[in-house]
C-alpha atoms as one frame of an Amber mdcrd trajectory, in Angstrom:
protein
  47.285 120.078 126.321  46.760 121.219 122.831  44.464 123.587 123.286  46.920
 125.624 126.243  49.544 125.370 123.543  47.061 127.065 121.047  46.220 129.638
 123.359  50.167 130.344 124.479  51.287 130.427 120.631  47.978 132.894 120.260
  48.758 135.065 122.896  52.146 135.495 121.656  51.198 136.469 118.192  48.345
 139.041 119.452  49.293 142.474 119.501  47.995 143.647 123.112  49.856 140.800
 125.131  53.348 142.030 126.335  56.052 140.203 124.516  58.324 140.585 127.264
  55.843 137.757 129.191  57.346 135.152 126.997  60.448 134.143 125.352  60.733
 135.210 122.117  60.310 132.629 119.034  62.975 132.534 116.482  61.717 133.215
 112.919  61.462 129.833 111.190  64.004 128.680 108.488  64.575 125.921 106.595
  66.967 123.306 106.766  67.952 122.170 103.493  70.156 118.728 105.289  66.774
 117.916 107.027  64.589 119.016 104.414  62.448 120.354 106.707  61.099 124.212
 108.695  63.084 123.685 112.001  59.306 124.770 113.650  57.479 122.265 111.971
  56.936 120.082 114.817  55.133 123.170 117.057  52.857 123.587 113.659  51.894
 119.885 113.151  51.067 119.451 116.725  48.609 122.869 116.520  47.037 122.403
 113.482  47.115 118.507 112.608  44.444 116.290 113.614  46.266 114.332 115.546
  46.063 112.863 119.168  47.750 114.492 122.306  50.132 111.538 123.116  51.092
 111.834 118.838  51.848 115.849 119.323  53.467 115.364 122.779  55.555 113.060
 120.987  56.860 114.952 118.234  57.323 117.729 119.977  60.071 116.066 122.038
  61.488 115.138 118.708  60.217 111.250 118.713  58.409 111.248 115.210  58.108
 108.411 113.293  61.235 108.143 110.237  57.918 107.462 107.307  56.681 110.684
 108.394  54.967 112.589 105.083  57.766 115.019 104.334  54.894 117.641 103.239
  54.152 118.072 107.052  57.597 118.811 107.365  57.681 121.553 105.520  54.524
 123.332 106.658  52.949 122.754 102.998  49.891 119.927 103.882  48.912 120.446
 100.373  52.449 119.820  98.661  51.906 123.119  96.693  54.830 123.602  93.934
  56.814 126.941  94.279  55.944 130.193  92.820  56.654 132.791  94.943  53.956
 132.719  97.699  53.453 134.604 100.741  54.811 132.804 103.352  57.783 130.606
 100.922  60.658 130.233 102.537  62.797 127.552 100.261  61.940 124.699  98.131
  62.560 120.882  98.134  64.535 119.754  95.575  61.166 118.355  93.810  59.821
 122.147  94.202  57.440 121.908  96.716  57.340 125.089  99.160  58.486 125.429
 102.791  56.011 127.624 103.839  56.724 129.573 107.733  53.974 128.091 108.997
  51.056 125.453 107.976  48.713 128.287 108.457  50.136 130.003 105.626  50.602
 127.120 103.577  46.414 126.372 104.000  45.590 130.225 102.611  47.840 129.441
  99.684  46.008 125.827  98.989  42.755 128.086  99.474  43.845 130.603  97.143
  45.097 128.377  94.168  42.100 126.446  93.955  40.053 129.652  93.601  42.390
 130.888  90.846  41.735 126.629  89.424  37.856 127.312  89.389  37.395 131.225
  88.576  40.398 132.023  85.926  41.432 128.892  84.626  37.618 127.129  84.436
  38.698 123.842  86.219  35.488 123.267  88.023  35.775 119.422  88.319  37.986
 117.158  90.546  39.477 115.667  87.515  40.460 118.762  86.099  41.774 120.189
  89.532  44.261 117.399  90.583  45.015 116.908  86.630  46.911 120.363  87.004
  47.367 119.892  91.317  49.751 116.822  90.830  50.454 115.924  87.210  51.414
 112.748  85.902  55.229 112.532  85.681  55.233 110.523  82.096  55.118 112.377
  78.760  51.549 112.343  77.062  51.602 110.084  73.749  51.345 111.862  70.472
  49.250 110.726  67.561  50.937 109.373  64.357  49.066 108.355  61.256  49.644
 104.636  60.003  47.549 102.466  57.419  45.088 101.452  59.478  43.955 104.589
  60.927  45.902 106.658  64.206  48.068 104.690  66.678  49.275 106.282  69.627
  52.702 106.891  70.289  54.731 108.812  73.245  56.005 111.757  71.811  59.693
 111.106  73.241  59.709 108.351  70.686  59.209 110.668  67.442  62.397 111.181
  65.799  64.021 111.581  62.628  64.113 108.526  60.795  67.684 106.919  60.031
  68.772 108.245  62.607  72.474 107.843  61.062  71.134 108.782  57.864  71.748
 106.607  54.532  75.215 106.905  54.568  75.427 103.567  56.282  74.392 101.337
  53.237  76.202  99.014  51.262  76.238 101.092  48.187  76.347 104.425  49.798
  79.412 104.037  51.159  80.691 102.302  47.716  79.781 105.855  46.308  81.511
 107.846  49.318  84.448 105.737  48.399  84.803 105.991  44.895  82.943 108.565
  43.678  80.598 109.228  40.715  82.362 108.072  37.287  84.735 105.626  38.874
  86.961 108.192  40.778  88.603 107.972  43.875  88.003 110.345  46.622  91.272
 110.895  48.741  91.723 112.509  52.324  93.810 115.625  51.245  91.065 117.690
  51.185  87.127 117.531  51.433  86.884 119.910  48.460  89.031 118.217  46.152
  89.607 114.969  44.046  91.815 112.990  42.975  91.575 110.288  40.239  93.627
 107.625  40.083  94.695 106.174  36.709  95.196 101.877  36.852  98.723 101.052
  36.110  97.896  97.165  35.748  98.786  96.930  31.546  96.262  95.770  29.626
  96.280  91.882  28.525  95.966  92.428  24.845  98.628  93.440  23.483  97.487
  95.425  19.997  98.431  93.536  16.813  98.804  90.147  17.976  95.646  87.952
  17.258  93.604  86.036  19.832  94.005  82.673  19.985  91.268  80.424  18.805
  89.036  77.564  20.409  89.629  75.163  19.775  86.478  72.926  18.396  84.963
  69.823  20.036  83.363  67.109  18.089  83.395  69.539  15.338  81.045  71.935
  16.722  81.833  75.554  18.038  81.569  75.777  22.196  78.409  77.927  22.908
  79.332  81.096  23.977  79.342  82.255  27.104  76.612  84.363  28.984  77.386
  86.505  32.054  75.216  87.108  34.225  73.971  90.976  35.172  75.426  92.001
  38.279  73.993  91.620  41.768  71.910  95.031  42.985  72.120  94.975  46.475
  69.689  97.757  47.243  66.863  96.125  45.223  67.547  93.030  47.269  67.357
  94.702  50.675  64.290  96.476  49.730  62.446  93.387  48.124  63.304  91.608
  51.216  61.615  93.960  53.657  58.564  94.164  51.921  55.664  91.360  52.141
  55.150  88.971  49.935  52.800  89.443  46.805  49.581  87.796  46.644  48.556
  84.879  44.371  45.281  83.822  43.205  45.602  81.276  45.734  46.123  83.438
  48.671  44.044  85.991  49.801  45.274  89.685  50.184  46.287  90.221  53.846
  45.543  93.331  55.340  48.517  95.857  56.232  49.381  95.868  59.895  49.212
  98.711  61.864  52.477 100.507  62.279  54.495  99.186  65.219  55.957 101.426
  68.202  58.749 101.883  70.293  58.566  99.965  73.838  58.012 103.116  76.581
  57.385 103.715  79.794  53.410 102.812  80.715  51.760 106.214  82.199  48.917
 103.370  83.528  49.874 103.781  86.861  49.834 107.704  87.059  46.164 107.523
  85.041  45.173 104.944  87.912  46.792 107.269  90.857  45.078 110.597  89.217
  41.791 108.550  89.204  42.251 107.781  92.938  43.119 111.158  94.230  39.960
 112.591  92.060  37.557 109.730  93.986  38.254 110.508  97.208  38.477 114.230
  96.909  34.753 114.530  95.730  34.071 112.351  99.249  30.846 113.974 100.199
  31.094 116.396  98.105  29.863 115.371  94.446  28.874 111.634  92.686  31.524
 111.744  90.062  35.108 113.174  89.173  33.688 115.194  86.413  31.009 117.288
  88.142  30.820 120.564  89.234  32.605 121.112  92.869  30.720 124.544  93.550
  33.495 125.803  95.190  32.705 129.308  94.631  30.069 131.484  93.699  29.880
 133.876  90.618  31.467 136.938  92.980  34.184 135.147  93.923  32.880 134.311
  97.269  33.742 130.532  99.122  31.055 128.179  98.693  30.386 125.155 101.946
  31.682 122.846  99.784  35.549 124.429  99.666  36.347 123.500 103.197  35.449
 119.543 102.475  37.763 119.726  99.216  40.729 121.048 101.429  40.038 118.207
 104.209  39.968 115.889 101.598  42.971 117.008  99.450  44.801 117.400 102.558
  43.814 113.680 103.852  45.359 112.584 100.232  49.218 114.526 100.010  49.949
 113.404 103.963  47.773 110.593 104.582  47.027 108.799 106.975  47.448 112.670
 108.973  44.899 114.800 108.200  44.348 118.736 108.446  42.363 120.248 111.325
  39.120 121.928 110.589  40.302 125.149 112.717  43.032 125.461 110.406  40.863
 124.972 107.507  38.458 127.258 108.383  40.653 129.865 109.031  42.459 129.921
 105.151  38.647 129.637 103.849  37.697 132.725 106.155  40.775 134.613 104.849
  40.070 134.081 101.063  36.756 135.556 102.084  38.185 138.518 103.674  40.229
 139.310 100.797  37.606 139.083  98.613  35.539 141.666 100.441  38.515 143.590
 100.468  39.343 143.273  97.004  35.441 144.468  95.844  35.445 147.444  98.933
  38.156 148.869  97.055  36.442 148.255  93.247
C-alpha cells in the first residue's frame, strides 16, 4: 500500500506525467491552532518507518494524541528556524515547518556538514552540544578564599543590592545631616537648619548648687560611659571569632552561593542523545564521526548519524532510509555542483 502511494505522489511530482491525470495537491501550509503542515500525515506515512496498518491509520486522521509534534511539522530533526529552503512557519519554540519531510532531511543533511567543515564540530558531543542546547544558563567562575567556586552567572549581581542607605546610621546621616543639621523636604538642593528653642537650664550668674557630703567624704564623681557605635557592633558580629592559644585557627570557608536551578538533568539528557547517536558509528562521544571527507564530499557514516538523530527528536518513530538517502545524495549533488562551477 505504501509503496502505490509512493509511486502516485512520484508520478505526480515528475515532469512528463500529465497533471490533468490526477487531482491537483494543494500547496501545504501551516496551521498555527494545530501546530502542525495540514499534509503532514501524507509525508509521515511516505517517508516514516512505520507499518501499513500505522500509515493507513493516520491517514484517515486516527493518530495517536502523544504523537512527536516534530513529525507534525515535517522537521524529523526538530531543526530551529533560520530561513531554510523549504520553511514555511515556526512553532512557538522555533522549530521549522518545513513543506515536506523531504525537505526538512536535506536541511538536517546540510547543517551537520556546515557542524563538521566550518564550525570544526567533528564529535557527537560537540554536534548535539550546539543541535539541542541545554536550556539552563552555564555557571560563571567567582574567586573566593579557598580557590574558584562555581556560580550561575544569573546569580552575579551588584552587591547591596539597595545600597548602604539602609543602615542604622546611614539613614541617621540622611536625616540630620553632617554637623547636626536638619535636612527638610523643600528642596533636594537646599538646607535648612533648625535652631533648638528648649532654653538652656543654667541660667548665667546663679551658682550651682552643691552636694551635699556623706559621712564627710565627697560622692565620687560620675563616669559616663562612651556612646554605643552601632556599625562597629554589626560588623564585629558578622565576623568569626578570634583565635586563642587554646583553639586552633580554623580555616576560612569557601564562599557560599545562591540556591539555582540544577542544569544536572540537561548534562545527563545531552550525554544520552550523544550515546546513542554514535550507535554503530564510533566507541565514544568524543571521537571523530567522519562524516565527511576533506572535499566536502558525504562519508558512509552520515546516513547512520541522521537515522540515529532522527530515532532520538521523534522516538519511538524513526526516519526511513529512502528518505535518508535521498538528503545524503542531494548534499552530494550540490557539492559536485558547487566545485563544477569553481
Amino acid at each position: 500500500m505504501l509503496e502505490i502511494l509512493a509511486i502516485l505522489f512520484s508520478l505526480a511530482n515528475a515532469p512528463h506525467f500529465a497533471m490533468s491525470a490526477l487531482p491537483a495537491v494543494p500547496k501545504p501550509s501551516f496551521k498555527p491552532a494545530d501546530r502542525a503542515v495540514d499534509n503532514w500525515r501524507r509525508q509521515a506515512a511516505l517517508d516514516l518507518d512505520v507499518g501499513a496498518d500505522t500509515a493507513l491509520r493516520w491517514l484517515a486522521s486516527n493518530s495517536p494524541a502523544n504523537l512527536p509534534r516534530c513529525i507534525r511539522l515535517n522537521n524529523y530533526w526538530c531543526i530551529k528556524k533560520a530561513g531554510w529552503a523549504g520553511e514555511l512557519a515556526a512553532d512557538p519554540e522555533g522549530h521549522v515547518a518545513f513543506a515536506s519531510a523531504q525537505q526538512g532531511a536535506v536541511v538536517a543533511a546540510q547543517l551537520l556538514r556546515r557542524y563538521y567543515l566550518d564550525y570544526g564540530r567533528k564529535s557527537a558531543r560537540a554536534i548535539v552540544t550546539h543541535w539541542a542546547p541545554a536550556q539552563c544558563e552555564a555557571p560563571a567562575i567567582a574567586s573566593s578564599g579557598q580557590g574558584a567556586v562555581a556560580q550561575p552567572a544569573r546569580t552575579l549581581g551588584p552587591l547591596a543590592k539597595f545600597g548602604i542607605g539602609k543602615t542604622l546610621r546611614a539613614r541617621w546621616l540622611a536625616a540630620h545631616g553632617r554637623g547636626g543639621t536638619i535636612k527638610t523636604r523643600r528642596s533636594a538642593s537646599k538646607l535648612a537648619v533648625k535652631r533648638s528653642v528648649v532654653p538652656d537650664p543654667l541660667v548665667a550668674g546663679k551658682p550651682a548648687p552643691r552636694i551635699a557630703l556623706v559621712n564627710g567624704e565627697p560622692e565620687p564623681p560620675l563616669v559616663l560611659e562612651s556612646p554605643i557605635k552601632t556599625e562597629r557592633l554589626r560588623v564585629a558580629s558578622m565576623s568569626p571569632p578570634r583565635p586563642t592559644r587554646d583553639a586552633p585557627l580554623l580555616p576560612t570557608p569557601p564562599a557560599q552561593t545562591q540556591p539555582v536551578a540544577s542544569c544536572t538533568g540537561e548534562t545527563l539528557r545531552l550525554e544520552n542523545y550523544a550515546v546513542r547517536a554514535i550507535q554503530g558509528i564510533a566507541r565514544s562521544p568524543d571521537e571523530d564521526l567522519k562524516l565527511f571527507a576533506t572535499d566536502g564530499s558525504p562519508l558512509p557514516a552520515l546516513p547512520r548519524l541522521l537515522a540515529n538523530m532522527a530515532a532520538v527528536e521523534i522516538g519511538p518513530y524513526r526516519a526511513d532510509a529512502k528518505l535518508i538517502d535521498a538528503a545524503v545524495e542531494a548534499v552530494r549533488s550540490a557539492r559536485s555542483a558547487d566545485a563544477a562551477r569553481d
